[in-house]
PATOR-746078 format. One line per 2 residues: number of its first residue (from 1); their letters; for each residue y, x, z of N, C-alpha, C, O, CB. Coordinates in steps of 0.1 Angstrom, whole numbers. Atoms other than C-alpha are relative to their C-alpha. Glycine has a CB too. Example, Ala and Ser with C-alpha at 12.3 -4.5 7.8 and 13.67 -1.06 7.14 Angstrom:
2
1> AS> -12,9,0,-45,123,78,12,9,0,12,19,7,0,-10,12  -11,-9,0,-11,137,71,11,-8,8,22,-3,9,5,4,-14
//
This chain:
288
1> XX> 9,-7,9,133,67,-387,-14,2,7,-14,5,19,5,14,-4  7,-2,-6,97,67,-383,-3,14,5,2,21,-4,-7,-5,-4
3> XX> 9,-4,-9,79,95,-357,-8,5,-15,-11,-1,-25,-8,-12,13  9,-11,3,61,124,-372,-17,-4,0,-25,-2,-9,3,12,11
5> XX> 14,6,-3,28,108,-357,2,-11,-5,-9,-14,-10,-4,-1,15  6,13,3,35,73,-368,0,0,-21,-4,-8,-29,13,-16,10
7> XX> -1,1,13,40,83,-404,-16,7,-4,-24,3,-13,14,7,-6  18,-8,3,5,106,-403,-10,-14,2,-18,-17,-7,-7,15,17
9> XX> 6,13,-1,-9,72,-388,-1,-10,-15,-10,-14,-22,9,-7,10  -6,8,14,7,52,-415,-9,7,-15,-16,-1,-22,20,3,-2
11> XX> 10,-7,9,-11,76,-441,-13,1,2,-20,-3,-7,2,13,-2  12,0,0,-42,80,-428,-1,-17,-3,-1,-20,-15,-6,6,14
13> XX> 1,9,4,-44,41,-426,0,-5,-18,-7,-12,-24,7,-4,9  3,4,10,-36,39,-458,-8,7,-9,-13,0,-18,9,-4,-4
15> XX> 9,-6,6,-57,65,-474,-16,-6,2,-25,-4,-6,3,12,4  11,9,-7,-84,44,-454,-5,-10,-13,-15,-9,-21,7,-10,16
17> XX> -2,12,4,-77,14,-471,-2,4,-20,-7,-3,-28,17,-6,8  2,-4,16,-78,32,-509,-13,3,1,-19,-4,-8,8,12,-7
19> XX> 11,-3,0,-111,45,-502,-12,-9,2,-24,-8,-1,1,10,6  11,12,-5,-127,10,-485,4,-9,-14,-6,-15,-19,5,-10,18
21> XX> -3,12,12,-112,-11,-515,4,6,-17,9,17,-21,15,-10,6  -2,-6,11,-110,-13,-551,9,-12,-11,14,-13,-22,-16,6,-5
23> XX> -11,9,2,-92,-44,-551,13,-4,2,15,1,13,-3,-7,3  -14,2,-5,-55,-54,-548,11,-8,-8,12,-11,-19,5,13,0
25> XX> -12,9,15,-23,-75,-554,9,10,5,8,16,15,7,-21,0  -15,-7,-3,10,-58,-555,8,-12,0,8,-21,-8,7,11,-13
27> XX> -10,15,-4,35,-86,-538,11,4,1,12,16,5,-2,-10,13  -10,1,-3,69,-91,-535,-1,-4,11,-13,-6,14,6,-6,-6
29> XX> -3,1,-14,82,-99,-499,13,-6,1,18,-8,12,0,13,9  -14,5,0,116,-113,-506,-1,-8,8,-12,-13,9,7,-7,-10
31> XX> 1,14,-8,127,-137,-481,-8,-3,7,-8,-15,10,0,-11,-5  12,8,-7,96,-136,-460,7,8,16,11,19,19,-20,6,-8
33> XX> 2,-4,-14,99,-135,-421,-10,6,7,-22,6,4,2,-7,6  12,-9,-13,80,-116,-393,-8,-12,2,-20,-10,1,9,6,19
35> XX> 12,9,-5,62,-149,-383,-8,1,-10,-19,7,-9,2,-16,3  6,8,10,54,-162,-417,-11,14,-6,-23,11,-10,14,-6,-13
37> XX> 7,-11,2,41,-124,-426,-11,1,11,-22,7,8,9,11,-1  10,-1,-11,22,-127,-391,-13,-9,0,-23,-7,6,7,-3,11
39> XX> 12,6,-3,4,-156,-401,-10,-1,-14,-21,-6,-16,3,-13,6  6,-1,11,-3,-149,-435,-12,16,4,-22,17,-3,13,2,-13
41> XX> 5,-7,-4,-19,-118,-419,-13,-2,3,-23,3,-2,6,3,8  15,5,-7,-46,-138,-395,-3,-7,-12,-10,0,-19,0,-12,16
43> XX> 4,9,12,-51,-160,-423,-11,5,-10,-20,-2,-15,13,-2,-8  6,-11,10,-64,-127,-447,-14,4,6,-24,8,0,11,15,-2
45> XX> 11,-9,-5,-88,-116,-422,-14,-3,0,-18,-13,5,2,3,11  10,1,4,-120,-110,-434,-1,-2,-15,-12,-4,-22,-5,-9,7
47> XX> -1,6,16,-107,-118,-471,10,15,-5,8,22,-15,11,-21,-3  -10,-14,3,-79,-86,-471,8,-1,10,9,-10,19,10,2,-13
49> XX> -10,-6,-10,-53,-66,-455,12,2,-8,12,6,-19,-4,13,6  -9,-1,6,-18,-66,-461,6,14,8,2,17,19,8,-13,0
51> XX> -8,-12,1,6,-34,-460,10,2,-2,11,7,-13,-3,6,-6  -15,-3,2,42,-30,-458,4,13,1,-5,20,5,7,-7,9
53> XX> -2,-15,-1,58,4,-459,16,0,-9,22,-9,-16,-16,10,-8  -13,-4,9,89,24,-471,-5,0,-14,-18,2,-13,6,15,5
55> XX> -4,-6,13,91,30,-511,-6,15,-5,-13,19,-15,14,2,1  4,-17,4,88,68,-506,-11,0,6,-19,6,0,10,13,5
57> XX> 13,-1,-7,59,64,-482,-13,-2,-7,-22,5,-10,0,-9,12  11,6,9,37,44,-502,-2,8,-14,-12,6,-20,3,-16,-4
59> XX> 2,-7,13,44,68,-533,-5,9,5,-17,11,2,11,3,-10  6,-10,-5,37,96,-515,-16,1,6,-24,10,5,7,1,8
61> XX> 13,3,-6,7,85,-499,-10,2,-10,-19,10,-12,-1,-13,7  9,-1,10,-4,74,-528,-5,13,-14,-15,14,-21,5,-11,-6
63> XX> 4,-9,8,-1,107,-549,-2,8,9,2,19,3,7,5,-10  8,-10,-4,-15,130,-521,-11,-8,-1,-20,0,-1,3,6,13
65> XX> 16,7,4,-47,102,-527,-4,6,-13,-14,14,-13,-1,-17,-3  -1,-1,11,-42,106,-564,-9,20,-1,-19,24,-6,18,-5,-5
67> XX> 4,-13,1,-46,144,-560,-10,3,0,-15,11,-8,5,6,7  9,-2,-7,-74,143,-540,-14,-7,-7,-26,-3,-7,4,-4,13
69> XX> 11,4,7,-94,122,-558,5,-9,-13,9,-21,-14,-9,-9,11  -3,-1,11,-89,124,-593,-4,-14,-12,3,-20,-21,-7,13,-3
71> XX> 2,12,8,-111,95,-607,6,-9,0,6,-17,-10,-8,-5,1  -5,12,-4,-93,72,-590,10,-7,-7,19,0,-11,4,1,11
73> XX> -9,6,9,-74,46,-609,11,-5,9,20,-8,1,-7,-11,-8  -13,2,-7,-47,38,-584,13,5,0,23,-1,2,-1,3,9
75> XX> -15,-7,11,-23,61,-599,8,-7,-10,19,-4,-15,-5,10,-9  -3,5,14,-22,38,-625,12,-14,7,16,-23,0,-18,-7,-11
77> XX> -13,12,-7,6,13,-598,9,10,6,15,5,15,-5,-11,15  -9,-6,-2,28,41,-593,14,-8,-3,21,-15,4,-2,12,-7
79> XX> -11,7,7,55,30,-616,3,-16,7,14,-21,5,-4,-1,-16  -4,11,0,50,-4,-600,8,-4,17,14,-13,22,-14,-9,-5
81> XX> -9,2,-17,63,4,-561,14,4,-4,19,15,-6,-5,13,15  -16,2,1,97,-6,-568,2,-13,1,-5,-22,-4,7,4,-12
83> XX> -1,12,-3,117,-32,-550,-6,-7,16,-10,2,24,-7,-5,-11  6,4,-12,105,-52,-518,-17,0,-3,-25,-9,-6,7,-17,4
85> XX> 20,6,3,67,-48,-521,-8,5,10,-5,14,18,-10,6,-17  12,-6,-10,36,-45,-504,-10,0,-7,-9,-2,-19,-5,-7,12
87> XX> 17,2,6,-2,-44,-510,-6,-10,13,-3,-12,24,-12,19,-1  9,5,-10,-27,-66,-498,-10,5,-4,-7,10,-15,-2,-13,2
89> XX> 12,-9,3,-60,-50,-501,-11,-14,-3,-9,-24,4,-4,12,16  10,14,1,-89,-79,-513,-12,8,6,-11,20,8,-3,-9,-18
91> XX> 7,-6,-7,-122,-74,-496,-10,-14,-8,-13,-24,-2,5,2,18  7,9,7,-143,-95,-524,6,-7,-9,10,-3,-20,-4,-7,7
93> XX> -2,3,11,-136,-124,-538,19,-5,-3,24,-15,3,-13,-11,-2  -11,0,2,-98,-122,-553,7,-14,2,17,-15,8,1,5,-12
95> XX> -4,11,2,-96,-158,-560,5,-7,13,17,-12,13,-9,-5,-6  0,2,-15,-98,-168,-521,12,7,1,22,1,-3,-13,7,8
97> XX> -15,-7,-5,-71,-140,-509,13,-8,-6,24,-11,-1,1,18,-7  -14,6,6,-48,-156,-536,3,-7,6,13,-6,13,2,-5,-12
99> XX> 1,16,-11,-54,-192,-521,7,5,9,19,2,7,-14,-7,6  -3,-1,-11,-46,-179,-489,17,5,-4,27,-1,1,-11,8,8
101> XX> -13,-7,1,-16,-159,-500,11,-14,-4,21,-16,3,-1,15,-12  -6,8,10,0,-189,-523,0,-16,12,6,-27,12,-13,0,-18
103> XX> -3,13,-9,-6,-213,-492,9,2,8,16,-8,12,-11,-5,9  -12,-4,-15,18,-196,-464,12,4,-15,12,13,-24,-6,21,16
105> XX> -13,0,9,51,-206,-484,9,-8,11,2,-15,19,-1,-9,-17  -10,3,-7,82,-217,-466,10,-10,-4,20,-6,-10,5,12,3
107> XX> -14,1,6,105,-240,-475,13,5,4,15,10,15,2,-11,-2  -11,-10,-1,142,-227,-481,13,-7,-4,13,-12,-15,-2,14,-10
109> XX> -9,3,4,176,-239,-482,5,6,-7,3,18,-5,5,-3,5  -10,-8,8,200,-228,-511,9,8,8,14,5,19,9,-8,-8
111> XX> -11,-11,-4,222,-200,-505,4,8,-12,-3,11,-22,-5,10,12  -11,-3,12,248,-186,-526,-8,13,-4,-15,17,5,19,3,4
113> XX> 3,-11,-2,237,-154,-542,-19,3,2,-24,13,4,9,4,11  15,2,0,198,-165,-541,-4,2,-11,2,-4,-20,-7,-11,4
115> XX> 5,2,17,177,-155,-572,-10,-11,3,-20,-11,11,-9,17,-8  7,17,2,162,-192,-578,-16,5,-7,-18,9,-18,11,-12,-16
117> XX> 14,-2,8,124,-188,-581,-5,-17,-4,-17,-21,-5,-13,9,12  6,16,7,122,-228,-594,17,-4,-5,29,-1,-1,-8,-15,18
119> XX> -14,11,0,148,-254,-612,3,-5,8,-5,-8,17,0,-10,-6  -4,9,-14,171,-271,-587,9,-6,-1,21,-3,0,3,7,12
121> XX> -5,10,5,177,-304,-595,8,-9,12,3,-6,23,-11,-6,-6  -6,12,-9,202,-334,-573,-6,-10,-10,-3,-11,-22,20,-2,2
123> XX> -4,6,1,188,-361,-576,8,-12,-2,17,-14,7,-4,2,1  -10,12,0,206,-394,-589,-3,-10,8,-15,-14,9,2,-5,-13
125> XX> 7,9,-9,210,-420,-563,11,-1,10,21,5,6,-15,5,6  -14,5,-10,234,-430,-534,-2,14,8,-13,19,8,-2,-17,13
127> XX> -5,-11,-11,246,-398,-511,1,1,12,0,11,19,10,3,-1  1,3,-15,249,-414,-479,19,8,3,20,13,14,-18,10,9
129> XX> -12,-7,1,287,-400,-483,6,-14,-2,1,-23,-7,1,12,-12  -9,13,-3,314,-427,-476,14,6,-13,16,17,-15,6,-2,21
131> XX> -4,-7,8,338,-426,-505,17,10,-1,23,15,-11,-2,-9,-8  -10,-12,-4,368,-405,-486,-6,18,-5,1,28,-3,1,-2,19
133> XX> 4,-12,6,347,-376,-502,-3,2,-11,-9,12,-13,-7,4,5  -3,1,13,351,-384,-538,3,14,-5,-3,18,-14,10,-11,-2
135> XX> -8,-10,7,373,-351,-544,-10,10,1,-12,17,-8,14,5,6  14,-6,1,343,-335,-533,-9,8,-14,-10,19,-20,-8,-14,3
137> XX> 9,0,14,319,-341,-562,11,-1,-10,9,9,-18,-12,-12,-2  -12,-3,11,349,-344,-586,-2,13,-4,-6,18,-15,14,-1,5
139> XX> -8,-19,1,358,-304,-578,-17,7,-7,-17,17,-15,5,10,24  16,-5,5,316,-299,-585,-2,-3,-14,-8,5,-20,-13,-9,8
141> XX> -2,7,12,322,-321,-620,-14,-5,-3,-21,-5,-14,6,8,-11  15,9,2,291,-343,-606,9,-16,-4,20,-20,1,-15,-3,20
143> XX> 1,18,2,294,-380,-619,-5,-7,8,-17,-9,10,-6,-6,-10  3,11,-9,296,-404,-595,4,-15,-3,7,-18,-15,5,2,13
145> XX> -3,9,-4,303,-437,-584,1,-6,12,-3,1,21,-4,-5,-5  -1,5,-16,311,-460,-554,-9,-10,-2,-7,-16,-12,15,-5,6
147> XX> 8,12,1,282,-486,-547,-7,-3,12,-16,3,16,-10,1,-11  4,2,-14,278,-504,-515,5,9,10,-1,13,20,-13,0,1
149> XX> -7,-7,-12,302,-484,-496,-5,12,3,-6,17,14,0,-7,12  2,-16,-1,289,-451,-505,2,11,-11,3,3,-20,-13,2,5
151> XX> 0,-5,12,291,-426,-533,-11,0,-5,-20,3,3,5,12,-2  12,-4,3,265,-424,-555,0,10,-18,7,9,-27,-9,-16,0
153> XX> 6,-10,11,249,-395,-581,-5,-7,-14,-17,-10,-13,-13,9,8  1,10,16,249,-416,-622,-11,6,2,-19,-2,7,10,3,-17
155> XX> 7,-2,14,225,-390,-637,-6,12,15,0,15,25,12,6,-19  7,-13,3,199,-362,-628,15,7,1,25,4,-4,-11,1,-17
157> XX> -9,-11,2,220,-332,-619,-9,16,2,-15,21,12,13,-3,12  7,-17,-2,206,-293,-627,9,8,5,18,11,-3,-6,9,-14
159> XX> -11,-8,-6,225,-273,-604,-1,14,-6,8,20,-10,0,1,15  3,-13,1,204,-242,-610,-11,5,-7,-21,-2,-5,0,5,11
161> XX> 15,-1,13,176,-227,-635,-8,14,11,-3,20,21,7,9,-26  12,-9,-6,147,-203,-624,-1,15,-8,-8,17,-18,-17,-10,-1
163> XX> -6,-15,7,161,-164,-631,12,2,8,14,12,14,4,-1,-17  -10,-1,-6,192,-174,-617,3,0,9,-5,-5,17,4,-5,-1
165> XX> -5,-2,-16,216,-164,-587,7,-11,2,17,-14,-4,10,13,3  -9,15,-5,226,-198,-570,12,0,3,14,5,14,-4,-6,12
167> XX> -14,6,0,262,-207,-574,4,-1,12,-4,-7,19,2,-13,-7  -4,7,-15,282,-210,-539,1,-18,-2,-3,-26,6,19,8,7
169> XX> 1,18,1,290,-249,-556,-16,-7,1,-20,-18,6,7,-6,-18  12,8,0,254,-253,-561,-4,1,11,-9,-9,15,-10,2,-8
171> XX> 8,1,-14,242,-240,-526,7,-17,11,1,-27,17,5,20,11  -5,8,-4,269,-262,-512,-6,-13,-2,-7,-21,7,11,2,-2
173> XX> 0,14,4,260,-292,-528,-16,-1,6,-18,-10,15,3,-3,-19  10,5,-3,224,-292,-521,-3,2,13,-13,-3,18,-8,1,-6
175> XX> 0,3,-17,232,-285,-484,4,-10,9,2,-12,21,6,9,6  -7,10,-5,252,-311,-482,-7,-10,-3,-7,-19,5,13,-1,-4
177> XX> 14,16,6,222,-338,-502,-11,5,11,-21,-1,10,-11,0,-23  18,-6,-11,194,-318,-472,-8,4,-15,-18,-4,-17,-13,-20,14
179> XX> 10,-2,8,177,-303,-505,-1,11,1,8,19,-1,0,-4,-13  7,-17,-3,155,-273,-496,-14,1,-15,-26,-2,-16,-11,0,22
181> XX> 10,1,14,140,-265,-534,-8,11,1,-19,9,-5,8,2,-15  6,-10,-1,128,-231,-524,-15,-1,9,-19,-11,16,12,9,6
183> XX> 14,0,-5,94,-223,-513,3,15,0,8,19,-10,-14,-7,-10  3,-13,-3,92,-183,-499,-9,3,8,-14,-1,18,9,5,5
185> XX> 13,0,-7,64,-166,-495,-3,15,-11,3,21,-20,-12,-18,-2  0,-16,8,47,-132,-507,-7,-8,-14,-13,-18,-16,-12,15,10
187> XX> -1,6,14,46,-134,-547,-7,12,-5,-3,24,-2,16,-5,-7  5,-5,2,20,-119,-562,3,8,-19,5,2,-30,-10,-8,5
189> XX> -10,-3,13,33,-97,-592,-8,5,-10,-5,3,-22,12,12,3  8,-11,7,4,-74,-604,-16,-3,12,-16,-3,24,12,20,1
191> XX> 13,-1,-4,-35,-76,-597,-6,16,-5,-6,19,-17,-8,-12,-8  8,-12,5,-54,-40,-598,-14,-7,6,-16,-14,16,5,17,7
193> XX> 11,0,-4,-90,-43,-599,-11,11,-10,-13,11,-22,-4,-16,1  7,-15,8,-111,-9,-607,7,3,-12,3,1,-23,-16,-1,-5
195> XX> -12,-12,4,-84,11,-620,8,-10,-13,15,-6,-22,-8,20,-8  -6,13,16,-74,-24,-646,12,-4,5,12,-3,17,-10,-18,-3
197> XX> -15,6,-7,-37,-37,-638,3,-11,-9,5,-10,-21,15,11,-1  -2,12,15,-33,-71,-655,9,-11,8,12,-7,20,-19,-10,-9
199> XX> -8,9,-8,-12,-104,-643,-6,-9,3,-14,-14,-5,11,-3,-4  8,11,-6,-23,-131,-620,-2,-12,0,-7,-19,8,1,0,8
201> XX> 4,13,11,-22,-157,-643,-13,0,-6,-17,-9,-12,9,0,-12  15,-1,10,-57,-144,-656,-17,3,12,-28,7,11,2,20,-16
203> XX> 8,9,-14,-71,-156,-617,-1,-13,-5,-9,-20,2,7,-1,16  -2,13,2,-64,-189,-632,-11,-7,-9,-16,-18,-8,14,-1,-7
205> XX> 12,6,6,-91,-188,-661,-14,-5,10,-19,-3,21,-4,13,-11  21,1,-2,-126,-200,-656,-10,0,0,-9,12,-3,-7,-3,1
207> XX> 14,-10,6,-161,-191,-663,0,-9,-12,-6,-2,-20,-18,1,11  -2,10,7,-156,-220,-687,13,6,-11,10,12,-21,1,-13,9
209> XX> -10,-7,5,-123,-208,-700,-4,18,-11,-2,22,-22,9,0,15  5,-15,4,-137,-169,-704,-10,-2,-12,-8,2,-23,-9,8,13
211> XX> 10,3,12,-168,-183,-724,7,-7,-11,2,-1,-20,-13,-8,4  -9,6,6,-145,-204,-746,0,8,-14,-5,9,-25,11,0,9
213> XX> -12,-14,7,-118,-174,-753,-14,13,-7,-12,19,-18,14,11,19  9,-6,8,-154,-152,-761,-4,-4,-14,-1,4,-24,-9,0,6
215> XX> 8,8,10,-172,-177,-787,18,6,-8,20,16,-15,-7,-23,4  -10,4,11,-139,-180,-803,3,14,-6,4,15,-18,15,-8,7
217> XX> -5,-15,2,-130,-139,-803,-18,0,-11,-15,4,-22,3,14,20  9,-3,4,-168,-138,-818,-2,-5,-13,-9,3,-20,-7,-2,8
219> XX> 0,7,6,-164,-165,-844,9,5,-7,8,1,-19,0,-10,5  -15,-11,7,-131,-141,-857,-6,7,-4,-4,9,-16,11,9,8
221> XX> 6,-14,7,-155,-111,-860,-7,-4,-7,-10,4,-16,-8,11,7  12,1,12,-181,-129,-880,4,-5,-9,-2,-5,-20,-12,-8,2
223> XX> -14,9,14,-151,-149,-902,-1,16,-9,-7,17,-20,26,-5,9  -6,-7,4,-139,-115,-908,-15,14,-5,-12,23,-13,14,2,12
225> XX> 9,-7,5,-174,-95,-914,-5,-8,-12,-5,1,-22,-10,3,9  5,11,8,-187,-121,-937,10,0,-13,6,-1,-25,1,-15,9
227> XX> -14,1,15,-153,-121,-963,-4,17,0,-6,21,-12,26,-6,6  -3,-16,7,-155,-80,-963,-15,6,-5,-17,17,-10,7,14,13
229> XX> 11,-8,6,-192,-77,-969,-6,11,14,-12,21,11,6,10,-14  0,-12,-13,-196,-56,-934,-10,-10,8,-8,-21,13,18,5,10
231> XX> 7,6,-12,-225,-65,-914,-1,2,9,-4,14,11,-7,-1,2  0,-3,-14,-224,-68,-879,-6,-13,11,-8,-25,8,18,4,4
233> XX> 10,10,-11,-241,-86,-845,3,-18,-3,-6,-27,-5,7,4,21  -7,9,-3,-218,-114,-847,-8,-11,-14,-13,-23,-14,17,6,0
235> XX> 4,6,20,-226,-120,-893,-10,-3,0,-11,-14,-6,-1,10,-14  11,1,0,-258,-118,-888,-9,-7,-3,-17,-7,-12,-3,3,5
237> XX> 6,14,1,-272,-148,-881,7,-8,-12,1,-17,-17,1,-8,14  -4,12,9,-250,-165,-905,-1,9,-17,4,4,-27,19,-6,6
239> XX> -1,-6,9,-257,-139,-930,-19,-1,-5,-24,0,-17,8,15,3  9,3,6,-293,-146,-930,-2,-11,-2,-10,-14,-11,-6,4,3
241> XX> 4,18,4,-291,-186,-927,8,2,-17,3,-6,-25,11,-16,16  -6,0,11,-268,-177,-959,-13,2,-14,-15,-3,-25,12,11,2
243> XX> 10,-6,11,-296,-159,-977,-14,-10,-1,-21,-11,-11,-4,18,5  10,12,1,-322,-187,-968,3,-8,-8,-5,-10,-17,-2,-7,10
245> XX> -2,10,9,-303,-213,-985,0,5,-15,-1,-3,-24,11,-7,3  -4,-1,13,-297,-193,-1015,-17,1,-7,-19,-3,-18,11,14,-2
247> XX> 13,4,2,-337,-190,-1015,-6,-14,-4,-10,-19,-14,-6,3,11  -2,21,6,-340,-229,-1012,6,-4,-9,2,-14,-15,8,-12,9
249> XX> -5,6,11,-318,-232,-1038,-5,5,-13,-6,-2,-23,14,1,0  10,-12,12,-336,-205,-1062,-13,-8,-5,-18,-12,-16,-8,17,10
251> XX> 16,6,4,-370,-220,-1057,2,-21,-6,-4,-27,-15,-12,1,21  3,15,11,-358,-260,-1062,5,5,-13,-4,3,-22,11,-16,4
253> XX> -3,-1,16,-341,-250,-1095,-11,7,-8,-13,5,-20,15,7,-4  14,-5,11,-371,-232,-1108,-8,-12,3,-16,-13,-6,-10,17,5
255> XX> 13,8,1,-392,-261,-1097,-12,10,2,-19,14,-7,-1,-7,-15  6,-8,-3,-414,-239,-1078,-6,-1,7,-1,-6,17,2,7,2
257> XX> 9,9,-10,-444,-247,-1062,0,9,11,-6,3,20,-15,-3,-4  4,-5,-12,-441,-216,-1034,12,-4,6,23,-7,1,-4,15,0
259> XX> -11,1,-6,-424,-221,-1006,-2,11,14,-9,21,13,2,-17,4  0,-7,-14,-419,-205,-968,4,-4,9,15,-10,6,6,10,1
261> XX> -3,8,-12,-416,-219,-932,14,-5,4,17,-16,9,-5,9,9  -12,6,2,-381,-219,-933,5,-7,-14,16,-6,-18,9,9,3
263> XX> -4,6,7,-382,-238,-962,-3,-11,-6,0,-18,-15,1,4,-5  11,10,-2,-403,-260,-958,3,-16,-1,-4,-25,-7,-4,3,14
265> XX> -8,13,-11,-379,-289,-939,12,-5,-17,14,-16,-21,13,10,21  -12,2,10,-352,-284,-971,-10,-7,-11,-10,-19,-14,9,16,-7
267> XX> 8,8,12,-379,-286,-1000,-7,-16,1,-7,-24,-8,-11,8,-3  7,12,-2,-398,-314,-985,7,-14,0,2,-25,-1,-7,0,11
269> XX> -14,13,6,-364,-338,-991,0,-2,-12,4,-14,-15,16,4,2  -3,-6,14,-365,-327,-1028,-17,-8,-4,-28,-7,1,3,22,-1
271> XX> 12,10,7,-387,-352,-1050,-7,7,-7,-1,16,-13,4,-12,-10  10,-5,6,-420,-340,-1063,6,5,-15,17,2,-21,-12,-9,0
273> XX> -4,-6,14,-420,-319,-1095,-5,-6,-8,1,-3,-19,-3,14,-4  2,4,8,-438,-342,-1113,7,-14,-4,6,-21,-14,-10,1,2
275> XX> -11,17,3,-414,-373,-1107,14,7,-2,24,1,-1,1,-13,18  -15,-10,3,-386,-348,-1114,1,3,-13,12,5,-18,0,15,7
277> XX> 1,-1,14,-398,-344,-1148,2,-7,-9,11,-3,-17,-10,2,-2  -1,14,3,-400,-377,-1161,15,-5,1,21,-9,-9,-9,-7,10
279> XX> -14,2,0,-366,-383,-1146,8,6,-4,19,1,-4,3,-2,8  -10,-8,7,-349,-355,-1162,-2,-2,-16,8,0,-22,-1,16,5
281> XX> 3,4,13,-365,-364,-1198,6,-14,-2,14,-17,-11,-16,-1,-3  -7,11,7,-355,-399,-1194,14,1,1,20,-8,-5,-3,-13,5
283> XX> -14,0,-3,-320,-390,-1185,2,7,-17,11,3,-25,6,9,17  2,-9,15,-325,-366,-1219,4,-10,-12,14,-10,-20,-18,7,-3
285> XX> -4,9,7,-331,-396,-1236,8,-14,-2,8,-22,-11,-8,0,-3  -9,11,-6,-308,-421,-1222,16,9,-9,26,2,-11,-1,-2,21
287> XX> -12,-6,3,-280,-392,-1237,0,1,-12,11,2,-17,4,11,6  3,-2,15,-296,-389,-1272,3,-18,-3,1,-22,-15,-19,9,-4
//
């Protein structure tokens, strides 16, 4: 158990760390080692800080902060310390820290009792297995064959789906082909950034992507002002280019000699009124 002093430590530090930042991921830690956490560490610096702790520590901490300073939106990851987690603290720009975090991955052999964070496929193909081990893959109910004095794998085999706890047959089997499917490493679960909690799939958009998903959300409100009669920023413009044309269309059917700057470009397509005349009489009499 920690020391009286190292847990006051442990709090101050992290009360530190809420008050210097306003950024953060909440990660998983499954499966990660002391090195791999050591070098994902140097790796952060100057970009964030990572933070490991007990459960009760980190809640605690965090609601004697919470107390103390009321605005603070950090309250709002309570509910989410549950489980192996940490914080990394970001120190700018988010996108960077991720990189860094999403690069220190490990690969991992199967083991029974692993929750599978990927599909985990055998490939089809010779085994390098001599065929005194037939009963083998039989007892697995892989399809083989013997070819060139060795067994070999017919088809594509899915041992294991991505949710799932790996099978002792499936660890076995792909320990026995050398297939390390796993990648471990800290897994980023939850992004806070000024008191917002959203998922880290929406690091992925792009300033391109964002402007996009806007136009398109903007192009909805002016669909939808425009059918109800409701004017707003969005209608606007298309509510007065509406009312222009219905002007242009007013003045050619009267045959009207005024016009106006925006109408200028439409009417001047539209054949004189005096050759308009002529041609609507002879059409008169072309029907009589």
């Amino acid at each position: 158990m920690p020391t009286r002093e190292r847990k006051e430590e442990y709090f101050a530090r992290l009360e530190a760390l809420f008050e210097e930042h306003t950024q953060m991921f909440i990660v998983h830690a499954d499966n990660v080692g002391s090195k791999q956490m050591q070098m994902i560490r140097i790796a952060l610096r100057g970009k964030g800080q990572v933070v490991m702790g007990k459960n009760t520590m980190m809640r605690r901490c965090l609601i004697n902060w919470s107390e103390k300073n009321e605005e603070s939106g950090f309250a709002k990851i309570l509910p989410l310390i549950k489980g192996n987690i940490g914080f990394v603290f970001c120190s700018g720009n988010l996108g960077a820290a991720r990189e860094v975090v999403m690069k220190h991955v490990v690969p991992a052999p199967c083991k029974a009792g692993v929750l599978a964070n990927c599909d985990v496929w055998v490939p089809a193909g010779p085994t390098g297995c001599d065929p005194s081990q037939t009963n083998y893959f039989q007892a697995l109910n892989v399809a083989t064959k013997i070819s060139k004095g060795q067994i070999e794998i017919i088809n594509d085999l899915k041992v294991c789906s991505v949710g799932e706890r790996v099978s002792p047959g499936a660890a076995s089997l792909c320990n026995k082909m050398d297939i390390k499917p796993f990648k471990f490493g800290l897994i980023i679960r939850h992004v806070y950034d000024n008191g917002n909690i959203f998922d880290p799939a929406v690091l992925d958009l792009s300033d391109d992507d964002l402007a996009n998903k806007f136009c398109a959300a903007v192009r909805n409100v002016a669909a939808v002002s425009l059918a109800v009669g409701y004017p707003t920023l969005a209608s606007m413009p298309h509510s007065l280019s509406n009312a222009v044309m219905q002007c242009v269309a007013l003045l050619a059917g009267a045959r009207s000699t005024y016009s106006f700057e925006k109408a200028e470009l439409a009417l001047a397509a539209l054949p004189p009124i005096e050759d308009a005349a002529p041609a609507e009489a002879a059409a008169e009499e072309e029907e009589e």
